[in-house]
N, C-alpha and C positions, 0 to 999 in steps of 0.2 A: 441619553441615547439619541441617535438623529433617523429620521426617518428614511434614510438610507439603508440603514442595517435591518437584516433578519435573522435575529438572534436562533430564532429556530431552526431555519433550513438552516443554514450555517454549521448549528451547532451538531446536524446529523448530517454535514457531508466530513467535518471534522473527525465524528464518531465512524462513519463508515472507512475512509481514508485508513483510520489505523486499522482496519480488517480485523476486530477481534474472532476470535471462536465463540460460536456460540451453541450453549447448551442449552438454549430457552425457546420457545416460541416465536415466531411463526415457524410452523416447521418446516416450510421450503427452504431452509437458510439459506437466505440470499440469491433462490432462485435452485440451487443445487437439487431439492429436493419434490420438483414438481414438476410437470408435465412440460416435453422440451419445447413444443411447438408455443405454446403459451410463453412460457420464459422468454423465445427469440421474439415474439409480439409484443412483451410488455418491456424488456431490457432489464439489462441489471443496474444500472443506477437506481432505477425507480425499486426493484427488488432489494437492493442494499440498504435501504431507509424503510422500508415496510417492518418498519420495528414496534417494540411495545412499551409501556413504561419503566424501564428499568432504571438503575439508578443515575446514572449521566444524564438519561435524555427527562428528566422532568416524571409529572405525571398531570396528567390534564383536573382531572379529582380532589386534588391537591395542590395548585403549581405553586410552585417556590421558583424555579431557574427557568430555566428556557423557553415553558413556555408561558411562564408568568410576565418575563419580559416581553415576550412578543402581544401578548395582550395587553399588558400598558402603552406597548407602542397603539395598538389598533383603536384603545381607547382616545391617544389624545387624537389621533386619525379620524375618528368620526367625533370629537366632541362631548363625549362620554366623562362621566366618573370612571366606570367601569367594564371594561368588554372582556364577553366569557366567548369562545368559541365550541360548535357545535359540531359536533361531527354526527347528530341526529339530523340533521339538514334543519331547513327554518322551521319545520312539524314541531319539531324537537324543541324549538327556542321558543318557540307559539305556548305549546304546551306548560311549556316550564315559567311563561311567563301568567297566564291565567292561577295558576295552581301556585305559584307564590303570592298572589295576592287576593285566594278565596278558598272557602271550604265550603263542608257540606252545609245547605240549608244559604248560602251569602249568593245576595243580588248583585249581577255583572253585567252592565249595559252593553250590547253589542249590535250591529247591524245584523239584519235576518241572511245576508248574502256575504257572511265569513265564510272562510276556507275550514274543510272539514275538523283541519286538525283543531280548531277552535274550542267547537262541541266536543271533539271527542273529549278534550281538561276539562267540558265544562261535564261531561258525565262523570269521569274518574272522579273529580273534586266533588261534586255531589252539589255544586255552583245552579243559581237558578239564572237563566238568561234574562235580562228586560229588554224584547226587540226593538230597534229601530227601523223601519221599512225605510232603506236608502232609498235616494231619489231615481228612478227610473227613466229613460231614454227612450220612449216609443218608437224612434223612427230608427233606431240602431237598434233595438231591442234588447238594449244590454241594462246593467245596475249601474248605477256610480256610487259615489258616498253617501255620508249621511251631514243634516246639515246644521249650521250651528242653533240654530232654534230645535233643531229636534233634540239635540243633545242637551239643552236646556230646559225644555220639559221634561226630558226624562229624567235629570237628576231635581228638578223639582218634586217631580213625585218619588222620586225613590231616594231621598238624600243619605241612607243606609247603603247607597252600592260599593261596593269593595272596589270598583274599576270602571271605567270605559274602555272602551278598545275599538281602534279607529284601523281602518284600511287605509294606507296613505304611503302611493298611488294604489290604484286599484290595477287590477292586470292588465287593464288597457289603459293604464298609462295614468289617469284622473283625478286627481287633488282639491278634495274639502280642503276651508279654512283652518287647518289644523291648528296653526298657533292662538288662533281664537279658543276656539276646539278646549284645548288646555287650560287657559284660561278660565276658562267656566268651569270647567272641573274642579281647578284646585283652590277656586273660589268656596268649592265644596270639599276640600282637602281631599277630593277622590283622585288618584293616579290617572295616568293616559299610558295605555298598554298599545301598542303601535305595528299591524301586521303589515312590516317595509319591505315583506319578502320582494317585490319588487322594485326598488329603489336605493337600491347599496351607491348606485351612482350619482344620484341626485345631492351629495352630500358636495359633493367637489366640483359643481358648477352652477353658480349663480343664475344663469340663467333657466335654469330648472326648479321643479319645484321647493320649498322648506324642506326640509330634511326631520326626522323626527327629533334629533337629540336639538337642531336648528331650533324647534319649535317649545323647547323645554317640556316633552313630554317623559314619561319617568321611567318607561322599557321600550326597547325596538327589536323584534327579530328580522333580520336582515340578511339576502338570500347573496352572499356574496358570489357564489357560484352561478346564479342567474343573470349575471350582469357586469359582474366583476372582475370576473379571471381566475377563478378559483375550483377547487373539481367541485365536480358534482355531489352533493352531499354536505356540502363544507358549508358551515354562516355562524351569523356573530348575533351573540345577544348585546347589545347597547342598554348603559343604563345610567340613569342619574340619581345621587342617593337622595333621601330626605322624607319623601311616602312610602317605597320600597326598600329592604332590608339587602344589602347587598350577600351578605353573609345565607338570607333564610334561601336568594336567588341560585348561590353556589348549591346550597342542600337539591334544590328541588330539580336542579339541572342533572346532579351527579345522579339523583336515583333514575332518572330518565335516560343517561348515557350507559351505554355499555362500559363496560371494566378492558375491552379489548378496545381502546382508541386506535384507531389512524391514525397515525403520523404524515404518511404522506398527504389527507386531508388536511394534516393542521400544518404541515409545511408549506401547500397552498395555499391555504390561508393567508399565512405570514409574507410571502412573495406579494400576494395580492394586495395586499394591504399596502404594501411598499409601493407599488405601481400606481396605485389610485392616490395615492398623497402624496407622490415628485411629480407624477407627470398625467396624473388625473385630465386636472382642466385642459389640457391640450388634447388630449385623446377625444375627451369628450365635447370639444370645441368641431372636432373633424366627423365626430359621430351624428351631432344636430345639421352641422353642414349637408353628410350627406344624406340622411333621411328625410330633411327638409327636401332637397333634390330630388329624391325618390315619390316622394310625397306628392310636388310637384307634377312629373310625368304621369304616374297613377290616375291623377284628376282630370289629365287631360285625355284619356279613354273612355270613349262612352259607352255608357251601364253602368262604372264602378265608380268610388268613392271614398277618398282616403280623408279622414279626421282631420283636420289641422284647431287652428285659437280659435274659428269659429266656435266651437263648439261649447266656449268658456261665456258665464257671465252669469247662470245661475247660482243657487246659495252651493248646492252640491258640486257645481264642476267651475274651482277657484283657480284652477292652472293646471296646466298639462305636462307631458311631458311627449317630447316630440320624436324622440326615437321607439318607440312606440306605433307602429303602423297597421290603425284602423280599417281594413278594407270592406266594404259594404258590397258586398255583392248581389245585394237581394231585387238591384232592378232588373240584375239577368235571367230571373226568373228558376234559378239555382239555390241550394243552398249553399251554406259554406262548409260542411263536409264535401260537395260535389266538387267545388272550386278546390282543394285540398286534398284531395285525391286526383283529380286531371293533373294538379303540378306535382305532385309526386311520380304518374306513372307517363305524363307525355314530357315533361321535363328536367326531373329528377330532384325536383324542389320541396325540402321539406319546411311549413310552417311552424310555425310555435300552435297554435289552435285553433279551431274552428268552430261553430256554432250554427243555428239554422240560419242564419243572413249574413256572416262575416269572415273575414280569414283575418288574424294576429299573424303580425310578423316584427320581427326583433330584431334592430340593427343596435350592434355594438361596435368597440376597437375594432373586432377581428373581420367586422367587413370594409370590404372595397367597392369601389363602383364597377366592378366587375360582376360581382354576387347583387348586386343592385340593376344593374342592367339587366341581367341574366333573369329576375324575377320582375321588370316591366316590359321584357320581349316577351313571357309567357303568359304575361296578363294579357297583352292584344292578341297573343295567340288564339287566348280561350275566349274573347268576345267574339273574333272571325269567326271562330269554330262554331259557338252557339249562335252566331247568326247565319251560318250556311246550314244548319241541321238543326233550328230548334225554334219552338215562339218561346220569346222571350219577356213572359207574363212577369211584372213585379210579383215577389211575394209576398203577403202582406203578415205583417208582423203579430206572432202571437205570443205572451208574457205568462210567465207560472203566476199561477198566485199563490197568494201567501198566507199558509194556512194557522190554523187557531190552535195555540200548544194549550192542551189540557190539561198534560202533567208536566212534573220535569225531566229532561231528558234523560236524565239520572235511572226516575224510577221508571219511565218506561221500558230504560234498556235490560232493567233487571226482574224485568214484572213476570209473571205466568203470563206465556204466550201461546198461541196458538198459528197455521198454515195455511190464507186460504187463496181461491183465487184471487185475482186482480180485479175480475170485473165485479167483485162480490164485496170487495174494499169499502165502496166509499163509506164513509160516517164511520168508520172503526179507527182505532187507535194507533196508529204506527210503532213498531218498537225496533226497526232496521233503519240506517239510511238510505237515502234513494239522490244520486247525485250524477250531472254528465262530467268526465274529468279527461282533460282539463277542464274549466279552472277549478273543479273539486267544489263546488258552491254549492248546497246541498237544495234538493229540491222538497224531501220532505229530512225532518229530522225524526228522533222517537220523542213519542211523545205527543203529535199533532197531527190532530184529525185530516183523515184521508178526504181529499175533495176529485169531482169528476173533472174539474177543471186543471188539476193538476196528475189524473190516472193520462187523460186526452193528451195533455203538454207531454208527459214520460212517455208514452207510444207514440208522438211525434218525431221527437228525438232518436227514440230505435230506429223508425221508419226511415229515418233522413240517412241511419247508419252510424249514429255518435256514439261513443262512448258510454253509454250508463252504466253506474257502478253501484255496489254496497248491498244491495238487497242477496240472501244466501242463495235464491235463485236466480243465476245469472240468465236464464233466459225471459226471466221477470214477466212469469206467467201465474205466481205466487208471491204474497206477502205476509212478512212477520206481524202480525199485530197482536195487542195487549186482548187475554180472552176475556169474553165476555160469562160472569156467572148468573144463570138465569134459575130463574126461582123455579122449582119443581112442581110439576103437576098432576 
């Protein structure tokens, strides 16, 4: 087959074309059967194809046809033995990828600044984590990777781990030696588990970073919808056989997927995949162009601060990725929910995410220098602005720290718990997560002792207006922790 073709979509505009009858699910048939105003908002093409596994169209659980070809297409497309697609989103491929290669009681080395869905396989699976403290950025306040010495001590002392599992890039764009990385591991026959949620495009242009499957590591979930073209929701798990069992990968994805696939997820999919392997490297030839430009302008406002290859040269940040736009806001004495909210309601600009000193922003294809301009006329806007009405105090950088896991996350999540306040935490035992999301990074997980230095960081965070999530009281004025049984008196 040639990477022109998508046997997928294809094979469901062919199915829809012949307009059968249908007596099956989804019950809108084809849009006839559900609300009109929605119908005329989504279209019936896209309703014509909102179909289930029946017997023409494949099954994703099982593929044999259609969509089994489009996933050997997607496979040789990144490099792959193997690619499964996910209509759990990359959570989904995350998960399915720890829990193929650990069970209860089995050591899996990880960075302490993974994405939630991490922990959460490493609780179902009953997995115990071995942290690695990534390397930290003081003056951006952000994490980056982890580095190849630290991955090296860690499988020195633990040469029983069932995995590592590397972030590679990290959400702001930042690239460990990865292919190193691998090397060391499978010096130790341990797999390299690879969270590429962001990075589906770094595969098709050299001058970006290694790509996972590039690096000979043995799983990638990878956010194809992040960066790729694809809906939202939709990503591929990449894999190489040899440490990992392609077969136990298929079991542990299917119990994790619903029985109700999307089609038009995985018809996305298959489109996208086609795009990024004809005409990949040109798209994203014009994407570093223009974020490099953007980038450019940004630097030359003063207060703010956009990332470029300065920022490369230690063990943790081995290359970057340039579309990816760092902004520092923190000499304007703002944070960057403040900056992220002013361009939202005086400009109409929405970011990918913010944090207490930064704004994320994400140039792909679909931008122009239009939508690039559009957001460096509203960056000088918002320096005039807080320099006619504001002091413009740096702010100065404050870091979680990273607390002391006592049990495993497993058993705290499942322990006898008990309600109490927040100010009454410290030294108890966590058994809720506590996380700002974006990027979902967890600030405490279960299982690790509550510190004052991190109740101060979570109440910074509110204060600023972020996002905190996870704990059952959202106004996170209580916390779940593991009770304490005290001897009777």
């Amino acid at each position: 087959m040639s990477q022109n073709e998508t046997p997928l979509f294809s094979g469901l505009i062919e199915h829809s074309k012949k307009n059968p009858v249908q007596f099956h699910i989804p019950g809108h048939k084809k849009g006839a059967g559900m609300d009109p105003e929605f119908k005329d908002f989504i279209g019936e093409n896209a309703l014509s194809i909102d179909l289930i596994n029946i017997g023409p169209l494949d099954d994703l659980h099982q593929p044999k046809g259609m969509i089994k070809k489009a996933q050997d297409l997607a496979a040789e497309a990144f490099g792959a033995d193997h690619t499964f697609f996910s209509v759990q989103g990359t959570s989904g491929a995350i998960m399915t990828m720890v829990m193929s290669v650990c069970g209860p009681g089995d050591k899996i080395i990880v960075p302490r600044n993974v994405h939630k869905s991490v922990m959460s396989a490493i609780v179902f699976s009953g997995a115990t984590p071995i942290f690695i403290h990534p390397d930290i950025d003081e003056d951006l306040g952000i994490s980056h990777g982890i580095t190849t010495d630290a991955v090296a001590k860690a499988l020195e002392q633990n040469p029983d781990a069932k995995g590592v599992l590397v972030i590679n890039p990290t959400y702001f764009g930042i690239s460990a030696d990865l292919k190193k990385i691998v090397e060391i591991a499978h010096s130790y026959n341990v797999p390299v588990l690879v969270d590429e949620a962001h990075g589906v495009h770094i595969h098709f242009h050299d001058e970006l970073p290694l790509s996972a499957m590039q690096a000979g590591a043995d799983l990638a979930a990878t956010s194809v919808h992040k960066l790729g073209g694809s809906m939202t929701q939709s990503s591929v798990l990449n894999m190489k056989e040899g440490l990992v069992s392609s077969k136990r990968v298929q079991t542990i994805l299917s119990m994790l997927t619903t029985t109700s696939t999307s089609y038009l997820l995985l018809a996305s999919l298959d489109v996208a995949r086609k795009r990024l392997a004809t005409e990949g490297r040109e798209l994203i030839t014009k994407t570093i162009e223009l974020s490099q430009d953007i980038r450019r302008q940004i630097n030359e406002i003063d207060g703010l601060y956009c990332v470029g290859e300065e920022i490369l040269g230690t063990k943790a940040t081995y290359a970057y990725d340039p579309t990816k736009l760092i902004v520092s806001v923190k000499d304007l004495g703002i944070s960057g929910f403040d900056a992220e909210k002013w361009l939202r309601e005086a400009h109409n600009i929405e970011v990918e995410m913010s944090d207490l000193y930064n704004i994320l922003c994400i140039i792909t294809p679909g931008d122009t220098h239009v939508e690039g301009d559009q957001l460096v006329m509203a960056l000088k806007e918002l320096v005039i602005s807080l320099k006619k009405h504001g002091d413009m105090t740096p702010v100065k950088v404050m870091l979680p720290d990273i607390p002391v896991l006592s049990i495993t996350p497993r058993d705290a999540f499942y322990a006898d718990t008990e309600v109490i306040p927040i100010d009454e935490s410290v030294g108890r035992t966590i058994a809720e997560f506590i996380m700002v999301y974006p990027p979902g990074i967890p600030i405490f997980i279960p299982g690790e002792i509550i510190t004052q230095e991190n109740i101060n960081y979570i109440k910074t965070n509110i204060e600023a207006g972020l996002p905190v999530q996870g704990p059952e009281d959202y106004d996170l004025r209580h916390l779940r922790v593991i009770k304490e049984h005290r001897a009777i008196r």
